[in-house]
C-alpha positions as CSV (number, residue, x, y, z in Angstrom):
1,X,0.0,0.0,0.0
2,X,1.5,3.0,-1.0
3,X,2.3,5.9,1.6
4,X,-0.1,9.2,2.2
5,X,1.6,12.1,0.9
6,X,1.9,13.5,4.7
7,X,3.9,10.4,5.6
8,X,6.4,10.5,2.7
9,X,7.2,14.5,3.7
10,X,7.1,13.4,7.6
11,X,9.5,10.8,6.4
12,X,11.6,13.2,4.3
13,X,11.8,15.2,7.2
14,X,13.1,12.9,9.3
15,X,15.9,11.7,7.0
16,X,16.8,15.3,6.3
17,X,16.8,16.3,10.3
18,X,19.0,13.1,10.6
19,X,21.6,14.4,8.2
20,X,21.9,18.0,9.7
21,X,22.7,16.0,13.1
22,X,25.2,13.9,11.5
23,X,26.8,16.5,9.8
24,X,26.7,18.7,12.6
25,X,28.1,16.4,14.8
26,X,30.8,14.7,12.3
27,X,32.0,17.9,11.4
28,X,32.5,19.4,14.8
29,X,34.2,16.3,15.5
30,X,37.0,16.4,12.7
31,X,37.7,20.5,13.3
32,X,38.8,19.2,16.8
33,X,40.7,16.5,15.9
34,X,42.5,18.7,13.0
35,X,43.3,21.1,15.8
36,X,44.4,18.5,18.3
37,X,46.8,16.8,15.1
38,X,48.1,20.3,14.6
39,X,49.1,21.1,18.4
40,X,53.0,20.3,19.0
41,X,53.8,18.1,21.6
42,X,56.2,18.4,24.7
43,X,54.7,16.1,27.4
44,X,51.2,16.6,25.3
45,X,49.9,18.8,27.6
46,X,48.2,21.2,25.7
47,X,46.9,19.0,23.4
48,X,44.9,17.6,26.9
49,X,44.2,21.0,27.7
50,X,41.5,21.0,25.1
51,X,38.7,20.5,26.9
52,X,34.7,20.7,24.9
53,X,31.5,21.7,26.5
54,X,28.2,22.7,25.3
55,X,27.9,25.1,28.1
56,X,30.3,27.7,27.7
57,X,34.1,28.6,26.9
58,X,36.8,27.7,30.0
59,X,38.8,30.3,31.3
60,X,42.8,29.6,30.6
61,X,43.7,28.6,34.3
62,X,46.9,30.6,34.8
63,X,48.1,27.3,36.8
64,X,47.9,24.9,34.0
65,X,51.5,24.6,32.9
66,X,51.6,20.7,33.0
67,X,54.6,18.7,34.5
68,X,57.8,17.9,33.4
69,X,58.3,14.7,32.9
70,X,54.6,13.9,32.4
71,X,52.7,12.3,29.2
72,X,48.9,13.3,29.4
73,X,45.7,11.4,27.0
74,X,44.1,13.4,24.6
75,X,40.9,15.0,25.7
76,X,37.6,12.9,24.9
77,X,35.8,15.1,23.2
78,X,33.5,13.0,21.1
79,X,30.9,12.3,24.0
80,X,30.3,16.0,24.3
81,X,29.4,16.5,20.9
82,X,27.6,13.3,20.8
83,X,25.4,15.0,23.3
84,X,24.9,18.3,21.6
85,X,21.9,19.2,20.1
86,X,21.2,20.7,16.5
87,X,21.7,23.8,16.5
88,X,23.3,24.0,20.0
89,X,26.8,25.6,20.5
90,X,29.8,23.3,20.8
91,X,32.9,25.5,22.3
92,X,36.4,23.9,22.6
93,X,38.9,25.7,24.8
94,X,42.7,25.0,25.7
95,X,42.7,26.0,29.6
96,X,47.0,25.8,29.1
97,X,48.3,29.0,30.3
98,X,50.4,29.2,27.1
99,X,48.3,27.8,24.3
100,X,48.0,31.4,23.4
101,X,51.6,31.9,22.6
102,X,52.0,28.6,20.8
103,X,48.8,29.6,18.5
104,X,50.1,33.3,17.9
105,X,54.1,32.7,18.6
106,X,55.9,34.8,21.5
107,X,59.4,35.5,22.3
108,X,61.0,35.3,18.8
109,X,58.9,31.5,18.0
110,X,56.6,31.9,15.4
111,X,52.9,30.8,15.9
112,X,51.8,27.4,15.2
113,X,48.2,28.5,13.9
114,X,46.4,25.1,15.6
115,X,43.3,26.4,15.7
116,X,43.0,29.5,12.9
117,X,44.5,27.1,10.4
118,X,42.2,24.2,10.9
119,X,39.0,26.7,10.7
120,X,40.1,28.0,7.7
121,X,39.4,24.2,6.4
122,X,36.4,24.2,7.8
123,X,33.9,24.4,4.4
124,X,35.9,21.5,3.2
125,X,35.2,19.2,6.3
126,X,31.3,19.8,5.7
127,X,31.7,19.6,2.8
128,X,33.6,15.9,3.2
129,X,31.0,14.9,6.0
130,X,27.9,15.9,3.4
131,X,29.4,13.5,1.0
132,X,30.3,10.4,3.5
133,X,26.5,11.2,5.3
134,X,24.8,10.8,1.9
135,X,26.2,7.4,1.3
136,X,25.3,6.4,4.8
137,X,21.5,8.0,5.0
138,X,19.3,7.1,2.4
């Protein structure tokens, strides 16, 4: 039996709003990961700095200079955007005292542009996402 005209647009709908999650989600998802791949590492402590929340940007803790010595996990950021919804706002924020000066460069070291290159890319990781989230959502 073939469909109402209501249900095929409510099912349309569906599909579409299913997309614009996925590629809201996926592509929030690979901007961090391209600025977590283009943070140097020392002990990896800014990299772990990174921290994502739907509620807000962190302050940069004027304590958080990570220990010599120390290796530190990348942050797990892929929950938090798991739990965004559409449309919500997804902030990620390096609470290192000195990811600043390793973004912009200080003291004679140039900047290493982490985060303002990896935006700069980000029409072609939406686009990328559209493409994988067509083949995937029919």
């Amino acid at each position: 039996m073939a469909q109402s005209f209501t249900a095929q647009v409510a099912a349309w709908v569906a599909k579409s709003e299913r997309r614009l999650e996925a590629v809201f989600k996926e592509s929030t998802q690979r901007l961090v990961s391209q600025v977590i791949d283009r943070t140097p590492v020392d002990t990896g402590y800014l990299r772990a700095s990174l921290q994502v929340t739907l509620d807000g940007p962190l302050p940069i803790r004027p304590e958080a200079h990570g220990a010599v010595g120390e290796t530190y996990r990348p942050p797990d950021y892929a929950l938090k955007i798991a739990g965004a919804e559409l449309g919500a706002t997804i902030y990620a924020s390096f609470i290192a005292s000195y990811a600043a000066h390793v973004e912009y460069g200080a003291r004679g070291r140039s900047g290493r542009g982490m985060v303002r290159l990896s935006v700069q890319s980000w029409q072609q990781i939406v686009d990328g996402v559209v493409r994988d989230v067509q083949m995937r959502i029919r």
